[in-house]
C-alpha positions as CSV (number, residue, x, y, z in Angstrom):
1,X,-6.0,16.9,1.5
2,X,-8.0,14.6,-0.2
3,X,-6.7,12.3,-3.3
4,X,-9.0,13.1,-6.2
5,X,-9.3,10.4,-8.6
6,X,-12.0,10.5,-11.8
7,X,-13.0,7.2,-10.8
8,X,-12.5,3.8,-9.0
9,X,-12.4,5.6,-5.5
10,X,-12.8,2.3,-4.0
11,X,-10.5,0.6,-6.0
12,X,-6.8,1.0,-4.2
13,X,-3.9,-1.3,-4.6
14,X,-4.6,-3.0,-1.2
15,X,-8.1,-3.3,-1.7
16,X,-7.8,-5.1,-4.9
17,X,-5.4,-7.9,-3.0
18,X,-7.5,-7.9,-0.6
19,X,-10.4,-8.5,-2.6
20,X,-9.0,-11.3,-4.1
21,X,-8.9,-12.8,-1.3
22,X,-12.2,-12.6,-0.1
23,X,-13.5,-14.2,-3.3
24,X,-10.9,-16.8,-3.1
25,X,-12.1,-17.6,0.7
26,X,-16.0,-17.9,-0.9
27,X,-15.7,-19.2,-4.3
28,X,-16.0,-22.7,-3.5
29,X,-12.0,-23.6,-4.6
30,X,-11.1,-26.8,-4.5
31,X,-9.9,-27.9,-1.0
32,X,-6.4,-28.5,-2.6
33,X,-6.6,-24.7,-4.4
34,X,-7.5,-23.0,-1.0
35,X,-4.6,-24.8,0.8
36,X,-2.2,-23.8,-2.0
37,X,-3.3,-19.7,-1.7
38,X,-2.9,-20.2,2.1
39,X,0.6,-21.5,1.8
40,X,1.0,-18.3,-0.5
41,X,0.6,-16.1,2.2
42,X,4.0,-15.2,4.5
43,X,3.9,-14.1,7.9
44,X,6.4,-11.1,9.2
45,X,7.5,-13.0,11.8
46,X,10.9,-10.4,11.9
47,X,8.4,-7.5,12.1
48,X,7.0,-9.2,15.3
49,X,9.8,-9.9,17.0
50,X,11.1,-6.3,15.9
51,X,8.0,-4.5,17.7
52,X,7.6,-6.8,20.5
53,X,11.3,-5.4,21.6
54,X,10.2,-1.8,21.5
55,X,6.9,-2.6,23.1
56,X,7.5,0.1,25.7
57,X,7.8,3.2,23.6
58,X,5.2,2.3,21.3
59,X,2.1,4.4,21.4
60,X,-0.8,2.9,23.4
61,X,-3.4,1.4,21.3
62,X,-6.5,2.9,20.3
63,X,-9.5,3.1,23.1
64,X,-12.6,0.8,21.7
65,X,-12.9,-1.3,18.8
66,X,-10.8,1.8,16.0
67,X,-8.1,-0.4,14.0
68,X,-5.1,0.9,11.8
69,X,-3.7,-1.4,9.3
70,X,-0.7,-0.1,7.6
71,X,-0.4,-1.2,3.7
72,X,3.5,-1.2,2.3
73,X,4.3,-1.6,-1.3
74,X,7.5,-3.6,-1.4
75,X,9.4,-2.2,-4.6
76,X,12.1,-4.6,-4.2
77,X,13.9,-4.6,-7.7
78,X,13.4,-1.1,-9.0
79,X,17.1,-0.4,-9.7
80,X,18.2,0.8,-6.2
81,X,19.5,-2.6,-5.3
82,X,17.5,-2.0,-2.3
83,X,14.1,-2.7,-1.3
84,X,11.7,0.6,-0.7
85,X,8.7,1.2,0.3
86,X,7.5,3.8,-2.2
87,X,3.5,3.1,-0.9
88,X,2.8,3.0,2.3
89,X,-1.1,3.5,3.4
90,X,-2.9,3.6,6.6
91,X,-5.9,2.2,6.9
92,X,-8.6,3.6,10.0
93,X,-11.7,1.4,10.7
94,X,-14.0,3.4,13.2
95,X,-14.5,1.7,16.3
96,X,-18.4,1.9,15.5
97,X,-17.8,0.5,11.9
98,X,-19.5,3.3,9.8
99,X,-15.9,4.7,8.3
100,X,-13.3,3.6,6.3
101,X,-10.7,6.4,5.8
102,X,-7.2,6.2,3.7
103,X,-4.7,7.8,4.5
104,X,-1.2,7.8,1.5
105,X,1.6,8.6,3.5
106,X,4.3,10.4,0.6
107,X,7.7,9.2,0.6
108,X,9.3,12.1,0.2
109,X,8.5,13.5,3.6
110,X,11.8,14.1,6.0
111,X,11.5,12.3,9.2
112,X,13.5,11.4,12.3
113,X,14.0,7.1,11.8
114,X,14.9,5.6,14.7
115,X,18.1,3.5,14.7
116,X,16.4,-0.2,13.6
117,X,17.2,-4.0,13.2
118,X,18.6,-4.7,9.9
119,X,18.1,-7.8,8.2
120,X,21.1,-9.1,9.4
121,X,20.9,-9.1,12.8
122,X,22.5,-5.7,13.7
123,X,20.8,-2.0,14.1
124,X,21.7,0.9,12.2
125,X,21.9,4.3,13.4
126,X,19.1,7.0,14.2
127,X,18.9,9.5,11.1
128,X,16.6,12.4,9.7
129,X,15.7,11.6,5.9
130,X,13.2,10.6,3.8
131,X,10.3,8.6,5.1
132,X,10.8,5.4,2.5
133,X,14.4,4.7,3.6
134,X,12.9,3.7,6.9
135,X,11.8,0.4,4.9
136,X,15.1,0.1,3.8
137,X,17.0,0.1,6.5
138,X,14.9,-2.3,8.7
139,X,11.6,-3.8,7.0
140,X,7.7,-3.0,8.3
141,X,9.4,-3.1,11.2
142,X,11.1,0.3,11.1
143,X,8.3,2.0,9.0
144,X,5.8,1.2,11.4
145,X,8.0,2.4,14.3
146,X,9.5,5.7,12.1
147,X,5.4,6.2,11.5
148,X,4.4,5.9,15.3
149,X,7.0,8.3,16.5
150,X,5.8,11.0,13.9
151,X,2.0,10.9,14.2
152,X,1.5,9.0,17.9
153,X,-0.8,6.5,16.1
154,X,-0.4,3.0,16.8
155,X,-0.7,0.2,14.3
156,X,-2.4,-2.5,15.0
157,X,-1.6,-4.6,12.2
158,X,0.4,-4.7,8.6
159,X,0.3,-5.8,5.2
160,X,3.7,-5.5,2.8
161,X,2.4,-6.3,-0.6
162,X,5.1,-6.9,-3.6
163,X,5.3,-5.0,-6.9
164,X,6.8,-8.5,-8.2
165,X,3.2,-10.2,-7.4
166,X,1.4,-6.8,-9.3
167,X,3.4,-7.4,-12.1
168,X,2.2,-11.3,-12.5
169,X,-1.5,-9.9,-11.8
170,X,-1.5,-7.7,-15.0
171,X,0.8,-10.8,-17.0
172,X,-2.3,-13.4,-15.6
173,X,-5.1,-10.8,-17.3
174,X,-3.2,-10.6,-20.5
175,X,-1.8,-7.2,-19.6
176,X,-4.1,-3.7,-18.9
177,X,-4.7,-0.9,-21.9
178,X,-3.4,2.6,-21.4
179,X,-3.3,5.6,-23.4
180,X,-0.9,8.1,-23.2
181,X,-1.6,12.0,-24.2
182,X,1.6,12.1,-25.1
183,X,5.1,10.2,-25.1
184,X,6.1,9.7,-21.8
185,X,10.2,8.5,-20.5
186,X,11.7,7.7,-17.4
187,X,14.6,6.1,-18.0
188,X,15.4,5.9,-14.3
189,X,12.5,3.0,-14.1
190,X,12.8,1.9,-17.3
191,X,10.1,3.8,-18.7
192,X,9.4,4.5,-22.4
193,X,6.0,4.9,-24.3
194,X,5.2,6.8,-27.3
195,X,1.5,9.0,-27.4
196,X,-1.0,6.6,-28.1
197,X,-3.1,3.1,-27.0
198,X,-0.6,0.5,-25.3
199,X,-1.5,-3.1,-23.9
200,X,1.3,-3.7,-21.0
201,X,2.5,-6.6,-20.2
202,X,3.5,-6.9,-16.3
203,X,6.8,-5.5,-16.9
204,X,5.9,-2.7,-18.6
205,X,2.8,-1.7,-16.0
206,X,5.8,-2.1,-13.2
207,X,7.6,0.7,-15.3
208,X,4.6,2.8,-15.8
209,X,3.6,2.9,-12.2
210,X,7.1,3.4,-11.0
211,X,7.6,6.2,-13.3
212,X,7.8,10.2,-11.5
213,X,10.9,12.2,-12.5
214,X,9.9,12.7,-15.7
215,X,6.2,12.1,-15.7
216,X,3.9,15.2,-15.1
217,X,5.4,17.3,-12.4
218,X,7.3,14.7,-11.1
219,X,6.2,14.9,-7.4
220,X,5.4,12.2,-5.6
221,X,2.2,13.1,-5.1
222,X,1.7,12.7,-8.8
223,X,2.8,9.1,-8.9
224,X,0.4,8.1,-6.2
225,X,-2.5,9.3,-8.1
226,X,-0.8,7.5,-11.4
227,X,-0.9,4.3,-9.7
228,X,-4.5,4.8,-8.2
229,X,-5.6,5.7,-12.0
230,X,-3.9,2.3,-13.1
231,X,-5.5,0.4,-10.3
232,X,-8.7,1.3,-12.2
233,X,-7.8,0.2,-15.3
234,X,-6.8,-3.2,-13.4
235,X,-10.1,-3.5,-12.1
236,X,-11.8,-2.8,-15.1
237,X,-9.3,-5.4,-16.4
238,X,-11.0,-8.0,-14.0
239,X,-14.7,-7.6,-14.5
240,X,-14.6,-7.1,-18.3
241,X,-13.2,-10.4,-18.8
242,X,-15.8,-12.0,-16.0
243,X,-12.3,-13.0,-14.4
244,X,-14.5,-12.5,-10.7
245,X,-16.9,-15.2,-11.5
246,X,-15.0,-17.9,-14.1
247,X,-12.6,-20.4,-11.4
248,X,-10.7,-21.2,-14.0
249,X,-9.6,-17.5,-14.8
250,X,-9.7,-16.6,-11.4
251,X,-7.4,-18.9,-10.0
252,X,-4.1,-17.8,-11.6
253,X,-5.6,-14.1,-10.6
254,X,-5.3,-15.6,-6.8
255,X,-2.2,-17.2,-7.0
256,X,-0.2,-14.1,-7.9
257,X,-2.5,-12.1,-5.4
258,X,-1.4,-14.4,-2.7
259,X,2.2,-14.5,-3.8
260,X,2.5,-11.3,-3.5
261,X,1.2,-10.9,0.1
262,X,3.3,-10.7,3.3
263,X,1.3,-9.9,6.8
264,X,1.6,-9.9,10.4
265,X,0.4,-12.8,12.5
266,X,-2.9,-11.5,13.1
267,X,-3.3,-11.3,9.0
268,X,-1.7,-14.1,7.4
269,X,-4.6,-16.2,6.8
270,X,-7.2,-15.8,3.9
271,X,-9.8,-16.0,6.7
272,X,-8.5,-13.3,8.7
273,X,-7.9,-10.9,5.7
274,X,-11.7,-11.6,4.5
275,X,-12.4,-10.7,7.6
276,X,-10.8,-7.4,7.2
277,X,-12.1,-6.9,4.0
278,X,-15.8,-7.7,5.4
279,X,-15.4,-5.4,8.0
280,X,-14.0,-2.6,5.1
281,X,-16.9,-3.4,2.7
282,X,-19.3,-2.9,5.7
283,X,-18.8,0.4,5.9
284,X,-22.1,2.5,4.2
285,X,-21.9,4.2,1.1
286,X,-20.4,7.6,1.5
287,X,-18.2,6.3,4.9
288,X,-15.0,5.5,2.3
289,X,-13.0,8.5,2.3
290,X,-9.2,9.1,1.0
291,X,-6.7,11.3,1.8
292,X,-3.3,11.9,2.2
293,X,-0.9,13.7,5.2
294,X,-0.7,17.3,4.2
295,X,2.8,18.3,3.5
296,X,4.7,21.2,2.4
297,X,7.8,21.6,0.1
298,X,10.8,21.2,2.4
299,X,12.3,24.3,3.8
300,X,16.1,23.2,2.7
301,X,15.9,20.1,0.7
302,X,14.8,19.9,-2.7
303,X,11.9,17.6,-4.0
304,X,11.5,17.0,-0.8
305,X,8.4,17.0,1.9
306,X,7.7,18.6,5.3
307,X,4.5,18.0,7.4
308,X,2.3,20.8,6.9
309,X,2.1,21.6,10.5
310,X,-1.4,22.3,11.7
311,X,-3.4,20.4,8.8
312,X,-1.0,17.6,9.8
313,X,-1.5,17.6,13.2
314,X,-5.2,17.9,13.0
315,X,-5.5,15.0,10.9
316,X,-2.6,12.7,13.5
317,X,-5.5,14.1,16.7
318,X,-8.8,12.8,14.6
319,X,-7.1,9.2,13.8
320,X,-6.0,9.3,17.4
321,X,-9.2,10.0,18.6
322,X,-11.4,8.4,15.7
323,X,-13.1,11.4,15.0
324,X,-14.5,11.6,10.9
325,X,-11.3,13.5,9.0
326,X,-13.0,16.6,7.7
C-alpha cells in the first residue's frame, strides 16, 4: 500500500535531516562551524557491538550494490517514561541506482522480539507484542534485529533521529502554521488546539505530531500520514524564509539538525550521510516511491496490526531481491 500524501512526496522526516546535512557539507561553513556539526553527530557504538554478537543469525546481506538504511524516530519523552520508536522507515537503494523506495513500518504490528541487551548491560526475555517496544527494550539494536527476523531483509546501516532535535528545528524557524478543520485533543500527548490558523512553537508541533487516539480515526496509520503532512509544512517553512541559502539562518537550522542525529559507524559523518543523500537524490524523477508494510487488523488484539500475509510477503521477496515494489 502506498502512503498518499497531497504533496511534498519527497519531503520525509529523514530526508529533511538529511538534507540539512548535505547543504551544511557544501555551503562553504566556516571550518570552525563544520567541525562543530560534526561533533553533533553520535555514533551507535552499543548498536554495533549489539549486532556484531548476533552476526551469525543475521540475514546475509544483499547480492550487488542494493542498500537498506533503517530511519528510527526516537520519541524519548512522550510521557511513557520510556523511549519508543513510534517511526521507523526503511530505506531501499537499488543496486543500479535508479530507485529509491520507502517503506513506514507501523508500530502497531505484533511481532516475535527476540530477547535483547538492555541498556544496562543485561538481556531481556523473548516476547510477542507490538513492534515499537522492540526499541524499548534494547535500542536500534533490537529493532533492527526484531525487523530482520520478520521480513529476512538485512540492514545495512541506521539512523535514530530525536523528536527533541525536531522540536528545536521548528523553535529555530520561528515555529510552522497549521490549520485545523476543526478542534482537535489528545490529552495523552498533550495535545489541544481549537478550529482555526495556529503558529507552533517546537513544543506544540511535538504535540501535534504525536497526537493519534483522538485525532481522525486514530490508527496509526493516520499519524504517519499527519507527520508526513507536517513535514511539508516544515519544508515550506524553510524555503519561504530563504533559510537554504542565508548562513546565518541556516546555521542554527544545522545545529539542531545535527543534534538530533544518532548513526552507525558507517553514517556518522556529514560526509558520509551527503553521501547517502547524493546517492538518494540521484535517483530519476519518477524512481521515489513510498509505501508502507501491508497489515491487517489483528485477529485478537485490539488497535492492533497483523502482517497482511501475501501483500506482505510479496513486498519482504522484492526488497530481498531488489525487484521495483509494484
Amino acid at each position: 500500500m502506498a502512503f498518499h500524501m497531497t504533496r511534498g512526496q519527497k519531503v520525509l522526516w529523514w530526508s529533511l535531516l538529511a538534507f540539512g546535512v548535505l547543504l551544511a557539507a557544501g555551503a562553504g561553513l566556516a571550518l570552525w562551524a563544520y567541525q562543530s556539526l560534526e561533533g553533533n553527530i553520535r555514533t551507535d557504538h552499543a548498536a554495533a557491538e549489539a549486532l556484531d554478537q548476533d552476526a551469525a543469525e543475521r540475514p546475509r546481506p544483499a547480492e550487488g550494490e542494493a542498500r537498506n538504511i533503517m530511519v528510527i524516530g526516537d520519541d524519548w519523552g512522550s510521557g511513557t517514561g520510556n523511549a519508543r520508536s513510534d517511526t521507523v522507515l526503511l530505506l531501499h537503494l537499488s543496486g543500479d541506482g535508479r530507485r529509491a523506495e520507502l517503506v513506514g513500518v507501523p508500530r502497531d504490528i505484533v511481532v516475535d522480539i527476540p530477547a535483547c541487551q538492555d541498556e544496562d548491560g543485561g538481556t531481556t526475555r523473548a516476547q510477542r507484542a507490538q513492534f515499537n517496544w522492540a526499541y524499548q527494550f534494547g535500542g536500534a539494536a533490537c529493532t533492527i534485529r526484531t525487523f530482520e527476523r520478520l521480513t529476512d531483509i538485512r540492514i545495512d546501516h541506521h539512523l535514530v533521529i530525536g523528536f527533541d532535535g525536531f522540536a528545536r528545528l521548528v523553535d529555530t524557524l520561528g515555529g510552522v502554521e497549521v490549520e485545523l478543520e476543526e478542534a482537535e485533543r489528545d490529552p495523552n500527548v498533550g495535545h489541544d488546539l481549537p478550529a482555526g490558523r495556529h503558529l507552533l512553537d517546537g513544543e506544540q508541533a511535538l504535540a501535534y505530531v504525536r497526537a493519534r487516539v483522538y485525532v481522525g480515526d486514530g490508527s496509526d496509520l493516520n499519524r504517519m500520514a499527519r507527520q508526513q503532512e507536517f513535514l511539508g509544512l516544515v519544508y515550506d517553512r524553510l524555503t519561504d524564509q530563504g533559510t537554504l541559502t542565508n548562513p546565518a539562518k541556516l546555521y542554527p537550522v544545522l545545529s539542531a539538525v545535527t543534534s538530533a542525529i544518532t548513526a552507525d559507524p558507517g553514517l556518522d559523518s556529514l560526509n558520509e550521510l551527503r553521501g547517502l543523500l547524493t546517492d538518494v537524490r540521484a535517483v530519476p524523477d519518477g524512481g521515489l516511491t513510498f509505501h508502507t508494510v501491508p497489515t491487517v487488523p489483528h485477529p485478537t488484539r485490539p488497535n492492533r496490526l497483523a502482517l497482511d500475509g501475501p501483500a506482505a510477503s510479496g513486498l519482504f521477496t522484492a526488497l530481498r531481491g531488489d525487484t521495483p515494489l509494484d
